[in-house]
N, C-alpha and C positions, 0 to 999 in steps of 0.2 A: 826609464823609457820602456813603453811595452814591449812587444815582440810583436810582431808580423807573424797573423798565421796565414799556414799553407794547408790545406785540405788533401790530402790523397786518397784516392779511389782506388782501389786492385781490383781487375773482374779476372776473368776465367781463360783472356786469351794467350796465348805464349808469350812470354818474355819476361817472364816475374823482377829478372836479375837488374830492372831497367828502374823497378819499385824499390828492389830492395839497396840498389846503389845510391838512388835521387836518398834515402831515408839516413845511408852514413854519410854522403855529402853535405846534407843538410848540418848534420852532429859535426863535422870535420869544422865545414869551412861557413856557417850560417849560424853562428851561434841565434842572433839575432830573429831566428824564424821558429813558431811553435809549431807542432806536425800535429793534424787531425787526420787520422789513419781510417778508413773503414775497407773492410777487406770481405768481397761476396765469397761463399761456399767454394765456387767454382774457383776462385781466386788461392783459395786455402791449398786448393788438391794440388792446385799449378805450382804454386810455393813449393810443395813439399815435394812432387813429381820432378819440376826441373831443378832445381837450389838443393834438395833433401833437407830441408829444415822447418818445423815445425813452428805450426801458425803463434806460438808464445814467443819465439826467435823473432820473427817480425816485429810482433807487438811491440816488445822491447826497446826498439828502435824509432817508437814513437812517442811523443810528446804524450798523447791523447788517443786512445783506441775509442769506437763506435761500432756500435751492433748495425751491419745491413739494415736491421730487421727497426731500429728504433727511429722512425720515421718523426717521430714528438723530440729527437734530440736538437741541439742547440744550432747545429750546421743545417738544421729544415729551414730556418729563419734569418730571412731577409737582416735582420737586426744584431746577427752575427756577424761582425766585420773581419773578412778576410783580405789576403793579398790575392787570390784567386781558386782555382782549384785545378789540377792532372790528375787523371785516370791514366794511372800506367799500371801495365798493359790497358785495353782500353780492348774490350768484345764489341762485334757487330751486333751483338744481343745490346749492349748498356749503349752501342752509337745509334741504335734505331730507338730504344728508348730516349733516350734525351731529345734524339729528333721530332719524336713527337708529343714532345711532355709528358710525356708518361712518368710521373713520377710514385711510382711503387715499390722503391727500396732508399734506403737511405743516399747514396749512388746519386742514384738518376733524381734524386729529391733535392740532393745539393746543388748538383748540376746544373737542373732547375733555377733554385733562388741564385745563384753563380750570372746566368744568364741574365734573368730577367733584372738583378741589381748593376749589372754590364760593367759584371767583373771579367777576369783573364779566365777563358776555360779551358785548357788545353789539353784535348783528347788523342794519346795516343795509340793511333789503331794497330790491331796486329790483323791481318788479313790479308793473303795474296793469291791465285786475281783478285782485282776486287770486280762484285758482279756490276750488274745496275744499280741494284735495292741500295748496295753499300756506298755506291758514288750521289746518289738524288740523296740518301742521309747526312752525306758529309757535306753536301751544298745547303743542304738546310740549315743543319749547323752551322757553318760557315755566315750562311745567310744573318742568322742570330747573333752574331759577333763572336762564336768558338773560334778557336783555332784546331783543326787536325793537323794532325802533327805524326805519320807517320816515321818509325825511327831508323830513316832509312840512313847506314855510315855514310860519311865522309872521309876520304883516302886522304885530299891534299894535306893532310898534320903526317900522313906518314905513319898510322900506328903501325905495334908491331905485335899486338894483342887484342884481342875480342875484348876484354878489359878497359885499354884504350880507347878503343871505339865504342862501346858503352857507356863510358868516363863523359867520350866530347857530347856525346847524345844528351847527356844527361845536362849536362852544363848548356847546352842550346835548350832544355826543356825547361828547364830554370831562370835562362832569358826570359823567356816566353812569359812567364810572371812579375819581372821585375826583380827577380832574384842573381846577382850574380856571382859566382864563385868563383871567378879567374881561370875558367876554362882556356883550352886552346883554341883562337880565333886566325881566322881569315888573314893574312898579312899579305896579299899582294903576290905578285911572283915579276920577275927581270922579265924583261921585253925579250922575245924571242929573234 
């Protein structure tokens, strides 16, 4: 049986740790999923600034690495069958790009054929406030059948580490494609 691939995106905004966990979850508990990795400039310096690890340390942890820059690669085209695609971390530079097709990096080019083949796209944004520009983007988006998906915690699992709460993030953003890894869900609570 083949494998189910998954495309990830990294741009430039905070929360690398959100990329680089969705990429050992995937190796842990997905064996069944291949990773198309592409990781922008901005994305590299954010790796290495927050995480301190070096853009080959990522690599590594994927299936399948992509140059930004190779617009002619195989994730440009519609005829690449994926399970979806996350941009995590996800910049209001690559959410205003995809909002308006702009497709001028490899990124915003998957995103693109993600879209218009009405696949799963699930962009998660790093930005707080968010201004105007950023909210009429994410409804465009939305509008196209994205999902935003900011990765805002959820307390009721009770973590007790940033860890944790990065963990169940990751596991709802992996819902979000059809993926799932036995994250901790929702069970209800006694009547008050």
């Amino acid at each position: 049986m083949s494998k189910r691939r998954l495309v990830i995106g990294v741009t430039g905004a905070t929360g690398s740790l959100y990329a680089v966990r969705m990429m050992q979850t995937l190796r842990e508990r997905a064996t069944d999923v291949e990773t198309h990795l592409i990781v922008s400039a901005a994305g590299v310096l954010n790796i290495k600034h927050e995480l301190d690890l070096d853009r080959h340390d990522v690599y590594k942890m994927a299936d399948h690495v992509h140059s930004i820059r190779d617009v002619g690669a195989t994730l440009a085209s519609g005829a690449f069958s994926t399970a979806g695609m996350v941009i995590v971390p996800c910049s209001m530079r690559t959410l205003a790009a995809v909002a308006m097709g702009l497709s001028d990096n490899l990124i915003t080019r998957a995103a693109d054929v993600t879209l218009k083949e009405r696949r799963r796209l699930v962009m998660v944004v790093r930005e707080t406030p968010f201004n105007l520009a950023h909210l009429r983007n994410m409804t465009s988006v939305t509008e196209m059948g994205g999902i935003v998906f900011p990765p805002l915690p959820a307390f009721y699992h009770r973590p007790k580490s940033i860890d944790e709460m990065v963990d169940h993030t990751v596991s709802r953003i992996l819902e979000m494609v059809g993926i799932d890894v036995q994250g901790q869900r929702w069970e209800g609570m006694d009547s008050i």
